[in-house]
Biotite code that builds the C-alpha atoms (Angstrom):
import biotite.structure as struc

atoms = struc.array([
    struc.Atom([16.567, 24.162, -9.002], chain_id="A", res_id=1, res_name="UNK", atom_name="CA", element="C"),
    struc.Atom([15.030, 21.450, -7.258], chain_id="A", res_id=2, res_name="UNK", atom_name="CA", element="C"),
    struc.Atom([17.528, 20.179, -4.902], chain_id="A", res_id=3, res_name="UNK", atom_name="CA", element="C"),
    struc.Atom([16.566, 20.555, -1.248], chain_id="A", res_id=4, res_name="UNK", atom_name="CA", element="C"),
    struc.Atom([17.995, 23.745, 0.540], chain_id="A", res_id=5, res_name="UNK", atom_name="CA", element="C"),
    struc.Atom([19.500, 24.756, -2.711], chain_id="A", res_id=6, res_name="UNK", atom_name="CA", element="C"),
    struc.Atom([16.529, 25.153, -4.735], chain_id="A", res_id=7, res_name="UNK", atom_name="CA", element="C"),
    struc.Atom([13.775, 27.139, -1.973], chain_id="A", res_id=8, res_name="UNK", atom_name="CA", element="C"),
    struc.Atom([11.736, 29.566, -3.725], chain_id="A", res_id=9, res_name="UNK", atom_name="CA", element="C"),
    struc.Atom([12.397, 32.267, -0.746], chain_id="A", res_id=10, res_name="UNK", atom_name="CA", element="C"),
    struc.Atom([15.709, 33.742, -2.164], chain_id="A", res_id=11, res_name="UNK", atom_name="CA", element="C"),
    struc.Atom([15.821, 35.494, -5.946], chain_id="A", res_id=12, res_name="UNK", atom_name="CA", element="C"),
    struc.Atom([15.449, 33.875, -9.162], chain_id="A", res_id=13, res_name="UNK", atom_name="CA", element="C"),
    struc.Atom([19.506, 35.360, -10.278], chain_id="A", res_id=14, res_name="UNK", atom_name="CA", element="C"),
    struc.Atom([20.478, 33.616, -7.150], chain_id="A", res_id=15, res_name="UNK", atom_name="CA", element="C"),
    struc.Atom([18.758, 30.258, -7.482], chain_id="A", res_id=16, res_name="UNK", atom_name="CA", element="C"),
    struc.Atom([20.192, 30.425, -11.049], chain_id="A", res_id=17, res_name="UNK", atom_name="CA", element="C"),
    struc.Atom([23.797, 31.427, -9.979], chain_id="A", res_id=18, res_name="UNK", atom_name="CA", element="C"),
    struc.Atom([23.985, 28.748, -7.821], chain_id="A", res_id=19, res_name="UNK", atom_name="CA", element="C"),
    struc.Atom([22.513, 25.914, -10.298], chain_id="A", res_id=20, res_name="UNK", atom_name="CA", element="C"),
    struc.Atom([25.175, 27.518, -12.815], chain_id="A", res_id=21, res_name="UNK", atom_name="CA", element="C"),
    struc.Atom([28.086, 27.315, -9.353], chain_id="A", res_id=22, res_name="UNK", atom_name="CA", element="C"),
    struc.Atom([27.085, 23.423, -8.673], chain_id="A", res_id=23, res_name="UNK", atom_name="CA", element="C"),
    struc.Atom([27.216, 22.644, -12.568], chain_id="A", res_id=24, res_name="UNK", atom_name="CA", element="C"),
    struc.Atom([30.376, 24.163, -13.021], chain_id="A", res_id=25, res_name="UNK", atom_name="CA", element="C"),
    struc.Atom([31.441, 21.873, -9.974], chain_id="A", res_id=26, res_name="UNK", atom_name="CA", element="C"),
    struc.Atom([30.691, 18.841, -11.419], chain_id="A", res_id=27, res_name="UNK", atom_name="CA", element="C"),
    struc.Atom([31.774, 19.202, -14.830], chain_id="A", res_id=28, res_name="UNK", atom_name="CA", element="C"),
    struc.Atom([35.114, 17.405, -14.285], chain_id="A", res_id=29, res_name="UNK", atom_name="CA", element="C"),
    struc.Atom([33.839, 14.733, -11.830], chain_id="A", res_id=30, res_name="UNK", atom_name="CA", element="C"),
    struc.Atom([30.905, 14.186, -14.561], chain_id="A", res_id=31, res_name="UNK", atom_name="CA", element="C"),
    struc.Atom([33.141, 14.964, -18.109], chain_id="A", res_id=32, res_name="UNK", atom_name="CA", element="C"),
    struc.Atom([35.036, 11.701, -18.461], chain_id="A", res_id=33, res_name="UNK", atom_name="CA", element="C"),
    struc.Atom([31.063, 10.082, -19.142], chain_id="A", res_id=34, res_name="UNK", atom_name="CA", element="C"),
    struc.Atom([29.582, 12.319, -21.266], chain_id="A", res_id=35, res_name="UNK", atom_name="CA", element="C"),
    struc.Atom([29.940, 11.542, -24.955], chain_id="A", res_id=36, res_name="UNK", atom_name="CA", element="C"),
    struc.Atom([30.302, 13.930, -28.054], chain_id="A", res_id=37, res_name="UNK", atom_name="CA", element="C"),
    struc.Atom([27.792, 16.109, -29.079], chain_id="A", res_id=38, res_name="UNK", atom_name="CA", element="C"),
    struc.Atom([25.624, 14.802, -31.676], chain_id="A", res_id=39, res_name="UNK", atom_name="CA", element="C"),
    struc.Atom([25.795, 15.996, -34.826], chain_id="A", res_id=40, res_name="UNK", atom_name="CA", element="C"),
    struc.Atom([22.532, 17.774, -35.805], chain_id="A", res_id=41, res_name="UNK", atom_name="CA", element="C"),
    struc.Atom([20.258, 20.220, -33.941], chain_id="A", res_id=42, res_name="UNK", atom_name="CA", element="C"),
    struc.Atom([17.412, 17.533, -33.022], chain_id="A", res_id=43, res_name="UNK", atom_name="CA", element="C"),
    struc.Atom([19.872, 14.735, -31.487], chain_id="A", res_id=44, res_name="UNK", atom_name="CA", element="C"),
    struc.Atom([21.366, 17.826, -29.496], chain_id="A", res_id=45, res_name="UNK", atom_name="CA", element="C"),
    struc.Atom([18.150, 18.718, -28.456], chain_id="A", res_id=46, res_name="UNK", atom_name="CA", element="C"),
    struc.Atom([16.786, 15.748, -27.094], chain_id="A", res_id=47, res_name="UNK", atom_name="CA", element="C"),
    struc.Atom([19.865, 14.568, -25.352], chain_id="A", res_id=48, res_name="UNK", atom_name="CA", element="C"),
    struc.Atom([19.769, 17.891, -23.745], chain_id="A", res_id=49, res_name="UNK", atom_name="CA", element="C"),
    struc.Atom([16.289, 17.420, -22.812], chain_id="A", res_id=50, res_name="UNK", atom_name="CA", element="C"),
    struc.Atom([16.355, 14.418, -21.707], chain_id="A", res_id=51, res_name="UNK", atom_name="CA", element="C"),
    struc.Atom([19.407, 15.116, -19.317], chain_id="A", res_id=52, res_name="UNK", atom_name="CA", element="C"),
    struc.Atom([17.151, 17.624, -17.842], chain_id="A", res_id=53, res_name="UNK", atom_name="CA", element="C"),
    struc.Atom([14.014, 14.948, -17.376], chain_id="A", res_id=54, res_name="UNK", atom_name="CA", element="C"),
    struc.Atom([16.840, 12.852, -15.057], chain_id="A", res_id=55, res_name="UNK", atom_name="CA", element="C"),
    struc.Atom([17.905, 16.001, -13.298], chain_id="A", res_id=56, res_name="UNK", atom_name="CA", element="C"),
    struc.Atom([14.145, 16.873, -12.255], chain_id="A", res_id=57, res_name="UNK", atom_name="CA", element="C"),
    struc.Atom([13.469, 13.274, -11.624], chain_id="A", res_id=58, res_name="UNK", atom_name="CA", element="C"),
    struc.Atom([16.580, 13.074, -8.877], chain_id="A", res_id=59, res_name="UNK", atom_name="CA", element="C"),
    struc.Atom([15.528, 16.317, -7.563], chain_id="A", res_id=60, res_name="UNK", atom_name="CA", element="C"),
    struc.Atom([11.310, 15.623, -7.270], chain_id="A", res_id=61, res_name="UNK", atom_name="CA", element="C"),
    struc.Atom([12.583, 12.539, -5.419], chain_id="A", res_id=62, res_name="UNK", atom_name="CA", element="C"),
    struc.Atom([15.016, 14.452, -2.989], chain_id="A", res_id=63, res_name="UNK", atom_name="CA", element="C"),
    struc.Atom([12.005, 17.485, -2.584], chain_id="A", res_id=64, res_name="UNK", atom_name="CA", element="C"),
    struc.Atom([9.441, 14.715, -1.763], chain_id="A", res_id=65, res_name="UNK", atom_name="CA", element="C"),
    struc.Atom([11.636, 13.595, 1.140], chain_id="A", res_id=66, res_name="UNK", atom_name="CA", element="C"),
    struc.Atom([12.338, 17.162, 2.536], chain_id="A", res_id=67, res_name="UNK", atom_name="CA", element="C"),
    struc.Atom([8.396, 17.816, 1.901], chain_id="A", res_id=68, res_name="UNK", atom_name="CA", element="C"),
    struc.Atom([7.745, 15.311, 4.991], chain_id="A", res_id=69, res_name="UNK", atom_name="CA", element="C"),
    struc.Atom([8.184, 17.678, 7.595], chain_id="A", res_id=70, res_name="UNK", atom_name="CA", element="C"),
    struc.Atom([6.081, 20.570, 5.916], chain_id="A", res_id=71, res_name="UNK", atom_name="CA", element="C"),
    struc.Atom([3.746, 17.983, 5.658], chain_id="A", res_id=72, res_name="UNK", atom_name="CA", element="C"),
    struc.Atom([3.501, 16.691, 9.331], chain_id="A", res_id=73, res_name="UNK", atom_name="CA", element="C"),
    struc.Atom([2.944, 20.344, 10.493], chain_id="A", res_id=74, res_name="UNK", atom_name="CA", element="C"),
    struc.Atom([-0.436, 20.892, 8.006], chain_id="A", res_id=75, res_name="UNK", atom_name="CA", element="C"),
    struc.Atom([-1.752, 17.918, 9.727], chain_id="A", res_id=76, res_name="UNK", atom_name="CA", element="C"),
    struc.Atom([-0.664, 19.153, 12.904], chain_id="A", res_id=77, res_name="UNK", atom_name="CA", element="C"),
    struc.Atom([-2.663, 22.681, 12.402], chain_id="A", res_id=78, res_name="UNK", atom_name="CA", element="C"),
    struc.Atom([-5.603, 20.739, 11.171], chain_id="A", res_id=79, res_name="UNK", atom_name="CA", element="C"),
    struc.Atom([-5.445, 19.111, 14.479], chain_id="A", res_id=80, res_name="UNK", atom_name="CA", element="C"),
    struc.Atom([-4.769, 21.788, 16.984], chain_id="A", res_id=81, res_name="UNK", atom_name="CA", element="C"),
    struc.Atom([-7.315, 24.151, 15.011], chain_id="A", res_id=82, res_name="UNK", atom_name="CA", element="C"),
    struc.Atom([-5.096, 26.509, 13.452], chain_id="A", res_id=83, res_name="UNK", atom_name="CA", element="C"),
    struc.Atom([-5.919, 25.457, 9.657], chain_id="A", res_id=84, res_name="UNK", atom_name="CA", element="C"),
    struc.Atom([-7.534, 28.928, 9.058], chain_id="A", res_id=85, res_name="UNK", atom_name="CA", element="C"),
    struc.Atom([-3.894, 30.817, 10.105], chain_id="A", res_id=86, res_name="UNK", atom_name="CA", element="C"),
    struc.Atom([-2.597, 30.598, 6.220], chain_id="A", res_id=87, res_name="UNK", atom_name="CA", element="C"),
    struc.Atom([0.995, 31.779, 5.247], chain_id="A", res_id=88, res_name="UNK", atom_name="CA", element="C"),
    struc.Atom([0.949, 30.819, 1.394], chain_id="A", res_id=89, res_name="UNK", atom_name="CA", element="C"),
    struc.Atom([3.985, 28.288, 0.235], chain_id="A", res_id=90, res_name="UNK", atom_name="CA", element="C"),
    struc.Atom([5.421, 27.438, -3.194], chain_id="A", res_id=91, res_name="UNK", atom_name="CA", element="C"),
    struc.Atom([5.659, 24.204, -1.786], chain_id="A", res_id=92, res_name="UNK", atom_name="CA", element="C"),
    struc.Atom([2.628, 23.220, -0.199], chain_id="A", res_id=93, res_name="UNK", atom_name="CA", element="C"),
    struc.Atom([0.384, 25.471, -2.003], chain_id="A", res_id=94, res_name="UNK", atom_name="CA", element="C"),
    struc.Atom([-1.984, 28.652, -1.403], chain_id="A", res_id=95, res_name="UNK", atom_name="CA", element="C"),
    struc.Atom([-3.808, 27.167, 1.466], chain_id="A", res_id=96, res_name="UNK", atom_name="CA", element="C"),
    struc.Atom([-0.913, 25.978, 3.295], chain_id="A", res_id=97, res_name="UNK", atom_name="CA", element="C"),
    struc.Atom([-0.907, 26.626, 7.368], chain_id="A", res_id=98, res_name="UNK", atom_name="CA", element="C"),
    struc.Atom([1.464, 28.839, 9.084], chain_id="A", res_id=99, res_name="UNK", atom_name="CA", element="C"),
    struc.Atom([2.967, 26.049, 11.206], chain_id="A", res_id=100, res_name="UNK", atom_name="CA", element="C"),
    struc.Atom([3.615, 24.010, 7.830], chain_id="A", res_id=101, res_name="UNK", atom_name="CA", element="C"),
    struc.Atom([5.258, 27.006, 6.550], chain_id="A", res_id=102, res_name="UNK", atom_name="CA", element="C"),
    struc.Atom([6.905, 26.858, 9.992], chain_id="A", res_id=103, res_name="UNK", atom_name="CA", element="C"),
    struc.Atom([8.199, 23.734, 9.426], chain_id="A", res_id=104, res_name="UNK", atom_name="CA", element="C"),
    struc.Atom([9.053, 24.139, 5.678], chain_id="A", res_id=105, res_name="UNK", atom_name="CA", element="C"),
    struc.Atom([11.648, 27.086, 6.643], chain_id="A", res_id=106, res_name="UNK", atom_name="CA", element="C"),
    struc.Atom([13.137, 24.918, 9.321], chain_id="A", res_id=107, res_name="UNK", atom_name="CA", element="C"),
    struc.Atom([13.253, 22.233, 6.669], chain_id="A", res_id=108, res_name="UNK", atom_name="CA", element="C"),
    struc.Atom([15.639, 24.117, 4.658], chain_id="A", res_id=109, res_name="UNK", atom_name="CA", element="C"),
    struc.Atom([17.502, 25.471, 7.805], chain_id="A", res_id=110, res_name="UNK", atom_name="CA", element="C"),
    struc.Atom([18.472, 21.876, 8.775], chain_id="A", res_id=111, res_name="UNK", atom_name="CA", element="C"),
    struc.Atom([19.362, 20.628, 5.388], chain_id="A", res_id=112, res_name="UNK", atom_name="CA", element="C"),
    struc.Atom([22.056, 23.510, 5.060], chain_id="A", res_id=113, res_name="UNK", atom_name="CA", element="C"),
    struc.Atom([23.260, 23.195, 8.455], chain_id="A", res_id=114, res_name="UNK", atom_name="CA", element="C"),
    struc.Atom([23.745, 19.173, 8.605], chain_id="A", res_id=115, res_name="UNK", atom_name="CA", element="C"),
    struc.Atom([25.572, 18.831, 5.050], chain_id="A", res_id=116, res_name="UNK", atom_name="CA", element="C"),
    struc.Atom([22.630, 16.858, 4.091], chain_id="A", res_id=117, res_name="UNK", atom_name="CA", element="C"),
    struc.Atom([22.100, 19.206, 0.390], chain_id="A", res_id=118, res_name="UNK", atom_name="CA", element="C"),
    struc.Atom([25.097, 17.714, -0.680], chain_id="A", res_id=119, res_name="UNK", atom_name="CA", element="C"),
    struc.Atom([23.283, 14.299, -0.404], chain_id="A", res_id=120, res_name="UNK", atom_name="CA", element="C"),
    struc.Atom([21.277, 15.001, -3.827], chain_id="A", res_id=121, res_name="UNK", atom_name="CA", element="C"),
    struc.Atom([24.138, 16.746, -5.457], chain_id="A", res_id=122, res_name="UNK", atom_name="CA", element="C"),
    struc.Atom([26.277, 13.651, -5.061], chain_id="A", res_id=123, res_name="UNK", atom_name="CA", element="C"),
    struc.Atom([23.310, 11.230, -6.804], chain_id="A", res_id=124, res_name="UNK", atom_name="CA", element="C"),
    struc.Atom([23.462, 13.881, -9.087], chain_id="A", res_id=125, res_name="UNK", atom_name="CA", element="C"),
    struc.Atom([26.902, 13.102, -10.249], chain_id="A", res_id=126, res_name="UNK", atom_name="CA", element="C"),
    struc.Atom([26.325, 9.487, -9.837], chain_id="A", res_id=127, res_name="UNK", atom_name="CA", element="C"),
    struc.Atom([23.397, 9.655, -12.165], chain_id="A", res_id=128, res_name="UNK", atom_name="CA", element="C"),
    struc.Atom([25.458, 9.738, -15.279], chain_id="A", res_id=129, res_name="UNK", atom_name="CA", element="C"),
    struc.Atom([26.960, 6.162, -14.181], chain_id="A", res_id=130, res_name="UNK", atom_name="CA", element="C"),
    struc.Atom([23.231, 4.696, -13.189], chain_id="A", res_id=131, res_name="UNK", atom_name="CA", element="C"),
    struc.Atom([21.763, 6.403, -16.555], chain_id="A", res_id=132, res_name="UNK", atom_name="CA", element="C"),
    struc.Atom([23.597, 6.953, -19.920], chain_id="A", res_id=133, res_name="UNK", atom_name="CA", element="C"),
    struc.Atom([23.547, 10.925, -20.834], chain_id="A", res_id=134, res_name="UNK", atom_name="CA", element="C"),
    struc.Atom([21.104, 11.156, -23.070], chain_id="A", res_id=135, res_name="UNK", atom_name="CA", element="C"),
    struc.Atom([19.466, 7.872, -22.626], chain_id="A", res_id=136, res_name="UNK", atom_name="CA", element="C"),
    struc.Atom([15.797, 8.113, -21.695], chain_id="A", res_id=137, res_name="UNK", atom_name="CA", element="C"),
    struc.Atom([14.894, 7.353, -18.288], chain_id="A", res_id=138, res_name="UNK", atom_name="CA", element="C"),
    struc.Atom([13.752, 3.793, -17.882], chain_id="A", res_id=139, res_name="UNK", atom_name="CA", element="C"),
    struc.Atom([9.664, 3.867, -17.176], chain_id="A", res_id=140, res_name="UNK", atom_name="CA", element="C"),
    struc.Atom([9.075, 1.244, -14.914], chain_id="A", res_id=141, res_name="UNK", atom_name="CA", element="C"),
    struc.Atom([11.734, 2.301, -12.727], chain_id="A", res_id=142, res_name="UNK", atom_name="CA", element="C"),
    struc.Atom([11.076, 5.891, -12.281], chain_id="A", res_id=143, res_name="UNK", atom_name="CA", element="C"),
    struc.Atom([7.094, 5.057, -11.484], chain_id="A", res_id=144, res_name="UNK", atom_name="CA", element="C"),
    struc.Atom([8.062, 2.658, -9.029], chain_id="A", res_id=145, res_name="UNK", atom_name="CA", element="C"),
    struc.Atom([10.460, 5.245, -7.184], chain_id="A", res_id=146, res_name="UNK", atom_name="CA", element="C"),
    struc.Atom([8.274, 7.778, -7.738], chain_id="A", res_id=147, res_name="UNK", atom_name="CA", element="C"),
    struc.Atom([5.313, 5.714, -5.998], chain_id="A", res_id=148, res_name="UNK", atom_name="CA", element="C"),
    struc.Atom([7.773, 4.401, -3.324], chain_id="A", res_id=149, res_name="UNK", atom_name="CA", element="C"),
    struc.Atom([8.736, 8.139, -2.457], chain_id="A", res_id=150, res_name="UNK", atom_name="CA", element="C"),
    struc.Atom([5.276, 9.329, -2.353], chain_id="A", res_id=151, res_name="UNK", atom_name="CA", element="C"),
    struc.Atom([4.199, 6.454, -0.257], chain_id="A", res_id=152, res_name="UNK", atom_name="CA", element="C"),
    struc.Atom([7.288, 6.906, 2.047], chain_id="A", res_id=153, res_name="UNK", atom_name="CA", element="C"),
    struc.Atom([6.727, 10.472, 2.248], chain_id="A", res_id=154, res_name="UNK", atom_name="CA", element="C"),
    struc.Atom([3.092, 10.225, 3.208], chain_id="A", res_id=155, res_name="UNK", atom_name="CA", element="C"),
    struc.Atom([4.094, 7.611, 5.801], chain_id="A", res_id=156, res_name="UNK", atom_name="CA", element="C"),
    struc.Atom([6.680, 9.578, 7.633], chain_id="A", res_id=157, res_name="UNK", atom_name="CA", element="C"),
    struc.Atom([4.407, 12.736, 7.679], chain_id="A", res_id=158, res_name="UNK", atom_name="CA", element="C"),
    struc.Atom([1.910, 10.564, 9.252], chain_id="A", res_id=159, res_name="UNK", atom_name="CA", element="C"),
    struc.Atom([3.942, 9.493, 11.913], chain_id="A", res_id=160, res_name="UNK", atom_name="CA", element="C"),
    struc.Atom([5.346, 12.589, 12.800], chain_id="A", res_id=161, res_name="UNK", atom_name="CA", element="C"),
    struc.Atom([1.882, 14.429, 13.661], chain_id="A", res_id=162, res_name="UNK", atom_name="CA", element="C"),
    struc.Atom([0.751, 11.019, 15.013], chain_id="A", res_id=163, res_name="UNK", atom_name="CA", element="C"),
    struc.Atom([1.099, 12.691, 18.462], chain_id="A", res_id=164, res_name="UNK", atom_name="CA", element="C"),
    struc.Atom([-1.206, 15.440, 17.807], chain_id="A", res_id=165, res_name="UNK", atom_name="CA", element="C"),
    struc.Atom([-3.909, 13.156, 15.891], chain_id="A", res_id=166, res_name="UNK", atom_name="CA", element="C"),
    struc.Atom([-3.823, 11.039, 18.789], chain_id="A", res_id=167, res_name="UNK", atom_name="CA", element="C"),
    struc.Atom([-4.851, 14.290, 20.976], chain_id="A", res_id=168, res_name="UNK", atom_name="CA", element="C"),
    struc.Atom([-7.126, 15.326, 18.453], chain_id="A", res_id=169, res_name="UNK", atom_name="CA", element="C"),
    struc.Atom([-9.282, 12.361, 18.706], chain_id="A", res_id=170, res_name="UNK", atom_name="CA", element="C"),
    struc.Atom([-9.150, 12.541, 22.809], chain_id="A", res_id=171, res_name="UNK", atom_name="CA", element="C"),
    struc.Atom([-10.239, 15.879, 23.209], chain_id="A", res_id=172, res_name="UNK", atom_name="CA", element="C"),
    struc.Atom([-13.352, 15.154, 20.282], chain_id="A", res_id=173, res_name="UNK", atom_name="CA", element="C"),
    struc.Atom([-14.055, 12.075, 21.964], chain_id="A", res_id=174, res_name="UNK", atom_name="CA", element="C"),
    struc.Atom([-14.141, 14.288, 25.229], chain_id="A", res_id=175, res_name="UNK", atom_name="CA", element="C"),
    struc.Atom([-15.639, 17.393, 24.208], chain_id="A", res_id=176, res_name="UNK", atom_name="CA", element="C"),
    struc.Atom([-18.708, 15.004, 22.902], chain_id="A", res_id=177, res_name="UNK", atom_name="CA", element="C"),
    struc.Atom([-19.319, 12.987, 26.010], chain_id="A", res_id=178, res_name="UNK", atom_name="CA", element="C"),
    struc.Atom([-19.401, 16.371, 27.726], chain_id="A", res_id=179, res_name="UNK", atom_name="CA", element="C"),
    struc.Atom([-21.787, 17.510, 25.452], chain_id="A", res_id=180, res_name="UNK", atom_name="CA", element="C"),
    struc.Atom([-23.983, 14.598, 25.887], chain_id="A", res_id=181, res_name="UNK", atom_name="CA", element="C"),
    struc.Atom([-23.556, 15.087, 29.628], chain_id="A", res_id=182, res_name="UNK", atom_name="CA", element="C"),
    struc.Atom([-24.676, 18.649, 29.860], chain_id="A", res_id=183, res_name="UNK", atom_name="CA", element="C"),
    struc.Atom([-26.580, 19.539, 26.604], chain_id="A", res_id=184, res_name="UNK", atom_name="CA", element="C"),
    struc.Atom([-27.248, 23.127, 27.772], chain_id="A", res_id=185, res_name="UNK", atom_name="CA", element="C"),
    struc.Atom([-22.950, 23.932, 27.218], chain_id="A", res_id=186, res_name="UNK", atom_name="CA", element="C"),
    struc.Atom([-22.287, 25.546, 24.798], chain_id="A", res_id=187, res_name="UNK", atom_name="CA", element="C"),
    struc.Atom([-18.939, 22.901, 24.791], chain_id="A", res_id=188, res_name="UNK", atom_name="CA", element="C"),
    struc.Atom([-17.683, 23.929, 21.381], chain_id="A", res_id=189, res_name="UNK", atom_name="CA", element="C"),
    struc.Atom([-16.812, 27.705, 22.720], chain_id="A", res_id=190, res_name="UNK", atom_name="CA", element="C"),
    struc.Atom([-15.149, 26.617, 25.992], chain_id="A", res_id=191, res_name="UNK", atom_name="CA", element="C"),
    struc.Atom([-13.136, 23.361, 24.186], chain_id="A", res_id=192, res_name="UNK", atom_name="CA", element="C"),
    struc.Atom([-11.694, 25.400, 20.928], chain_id="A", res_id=193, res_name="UNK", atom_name="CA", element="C"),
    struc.Atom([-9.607, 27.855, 23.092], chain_id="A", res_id=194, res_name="UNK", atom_name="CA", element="C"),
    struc.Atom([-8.506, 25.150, 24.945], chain_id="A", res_id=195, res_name="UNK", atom_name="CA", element="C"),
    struc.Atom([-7.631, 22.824, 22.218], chain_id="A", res_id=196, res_name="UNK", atom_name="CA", element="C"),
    struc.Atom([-5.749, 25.842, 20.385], chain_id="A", res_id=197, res_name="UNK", atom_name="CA", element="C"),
    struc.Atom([-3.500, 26.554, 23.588], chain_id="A", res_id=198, res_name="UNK", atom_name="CA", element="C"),
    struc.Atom([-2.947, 22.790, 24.459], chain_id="A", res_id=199, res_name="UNK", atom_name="CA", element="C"),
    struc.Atom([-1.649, 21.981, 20.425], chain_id="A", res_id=200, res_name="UNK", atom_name="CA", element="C"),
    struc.Atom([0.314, 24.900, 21.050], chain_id="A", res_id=201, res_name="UNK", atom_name="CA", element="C"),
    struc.Atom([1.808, 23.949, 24.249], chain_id="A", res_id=202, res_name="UNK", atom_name="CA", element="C"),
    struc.Atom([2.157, 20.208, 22.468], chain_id="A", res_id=203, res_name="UNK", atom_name="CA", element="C"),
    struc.Atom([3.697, 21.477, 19.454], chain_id="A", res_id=204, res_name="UNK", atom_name="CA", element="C"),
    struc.Atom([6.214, 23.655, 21.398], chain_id="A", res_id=205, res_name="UNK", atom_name="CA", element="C"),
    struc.Atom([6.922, 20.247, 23.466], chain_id="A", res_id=206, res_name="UNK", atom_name="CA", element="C"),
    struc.Atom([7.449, 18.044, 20.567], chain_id="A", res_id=207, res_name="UNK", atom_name="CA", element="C"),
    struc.Atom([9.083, 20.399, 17.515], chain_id="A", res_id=208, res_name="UNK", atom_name="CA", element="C"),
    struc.Atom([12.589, 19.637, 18.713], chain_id="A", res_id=209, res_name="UNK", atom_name="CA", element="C"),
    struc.Atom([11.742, 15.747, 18.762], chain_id="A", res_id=210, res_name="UNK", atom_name="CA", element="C"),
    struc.Atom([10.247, 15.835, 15.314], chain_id="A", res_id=211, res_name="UNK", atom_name="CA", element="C"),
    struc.Atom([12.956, 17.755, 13.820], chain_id="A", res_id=212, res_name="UNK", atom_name="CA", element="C"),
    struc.Atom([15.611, 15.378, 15.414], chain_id="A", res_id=213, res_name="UNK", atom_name="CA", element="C"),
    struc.Atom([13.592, 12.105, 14.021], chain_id="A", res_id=214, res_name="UNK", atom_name="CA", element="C"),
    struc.Atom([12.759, 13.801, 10.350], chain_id="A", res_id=215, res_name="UNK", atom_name="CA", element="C"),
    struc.Atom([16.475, 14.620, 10.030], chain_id="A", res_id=216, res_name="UNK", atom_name="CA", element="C"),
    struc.Atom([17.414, 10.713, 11.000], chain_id="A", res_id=217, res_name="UNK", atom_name="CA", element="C"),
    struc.Atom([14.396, 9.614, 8.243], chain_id="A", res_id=218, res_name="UNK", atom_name="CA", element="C"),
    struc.Atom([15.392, 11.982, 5.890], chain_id="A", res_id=219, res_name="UNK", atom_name="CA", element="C"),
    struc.Atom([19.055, 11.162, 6.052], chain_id="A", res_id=220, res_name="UNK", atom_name="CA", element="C"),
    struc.Atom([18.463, 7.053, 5.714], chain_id="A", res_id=221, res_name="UNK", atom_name="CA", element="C"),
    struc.Atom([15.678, 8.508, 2.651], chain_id="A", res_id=222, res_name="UNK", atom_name="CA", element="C"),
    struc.Atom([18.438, 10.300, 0.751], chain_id="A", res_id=223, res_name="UNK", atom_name="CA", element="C"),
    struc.Atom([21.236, 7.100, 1.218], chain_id="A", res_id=224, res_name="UNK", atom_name="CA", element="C"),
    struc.Atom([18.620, 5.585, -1.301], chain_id="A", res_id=225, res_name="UNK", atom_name="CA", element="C"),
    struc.Atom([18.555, 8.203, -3.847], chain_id="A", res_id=226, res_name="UNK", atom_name="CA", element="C"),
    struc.Atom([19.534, 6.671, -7.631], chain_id="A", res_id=227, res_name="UNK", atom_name="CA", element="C"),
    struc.Atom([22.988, 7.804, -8.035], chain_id="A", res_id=228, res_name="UNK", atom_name="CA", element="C"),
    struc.Atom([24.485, 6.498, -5.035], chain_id="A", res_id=229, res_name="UNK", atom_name="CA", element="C"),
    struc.Atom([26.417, 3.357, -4.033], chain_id="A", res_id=230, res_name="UNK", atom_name="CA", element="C"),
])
């Protein structure tokens, strides 16, 4: 449920389910030959059940933090251009999220489907039970350091792809102040914030196709390193 462009929370709970129950039903035979009996006794049951689920969220958290990059990029981007009051509410990047990150998080999902990339994940998936025992526990200092490296990573890419409108951000501040400091009596904020709303515009329109084309090349070399694979 947490795989990227499988898992969105835009289509229906039956369908998010159907297709969990579709992929798992797909993997069984790859996956069978590994998987031991079935203890004997409700409580070793349980917790090898439970703790296969604590790997599959752990793959999947690492594969949404990835995809979350480019949602990401495009809050920082509206804080920039001055559209972080437009809201359009997202599972994914909360309540307060922006409509351009929502922007981005639908393309997001659009891209992942179209370039084969969702079966990226899927295939760690099935890898996991060769990297990590079914029903073993995950291994602690492991999973926080690629949790922490993911995070980091992710933060890092976003970064870089709204570097081009913090860059212009701090230009037209830097600007808008010496004017201000030129001609007191201008009222500088009223004439600059249309202007700064119509140029991030114009810049986003200018630059969406070049940040989709190097988030899909980052998110692509990002998933290669998933646990599971190799």
């Amino acid at each position: 449920m947490l795989l990227p462009g499988l898992g969105e929370s835009g289509p229906p709970p039956m369908l998010r389910a159907g297709m969990a129950g579709a992929i798992t039903l797909l993997l069984l035979p790859v996956v069978q030959p590994l998987i031991p009996a079935v203890p004997v006794g409700l409580v070793p049951a349980a917790g090898m059940v439970l703790a296969e689920v604590a790997t599959g969220l752990w793959l999947g958290w690492l594969a949404r933090v990835l995809v979350l990059t480019l949602p990401m990029a495009g809050q920082i981007a509206a804080y920039m251009i001055g559209l972080a009051n437009v809201l359009e509410p997202d599972t994914g990047l909360g309540a307060q999220s922006t409509a351009v990150g929502r922007m981005f998080s639908l393309a997001a999902a659009v891209v992942v489907l179209a370039s084969g990339l969702w079966a990226v994940p899927v295939a760690a998936l099935a890898g996991s039970f060769r990297l990590i025992a079914p029903g073993a526990l995950l291994p602690a200092g492991d999973t926080a350091a690629a949790a922490a490296t993911a995070v980091a990573g992710g933060f890092a890419l976003a970064l870089r792809l709204a570097a081009p409108f913090v860059l212009a951000a701090v230009v037209w501040q830097v600007a808008s102040g010496v004017v201000a400091r030129l001609i007191p009596r201008l009222q500088v904020y009223f004439l600059s914030m249309p202007a700064q709303i119509a140029g991030g515009v114009l810049l986003l329109a200018l630059l969406s196709g070049a940040m989709l084309t190097a988030w899909h090349d980052a998110l692509r070399s990002g998933f290669d390193l998933l646990p599971g694979l190799g």
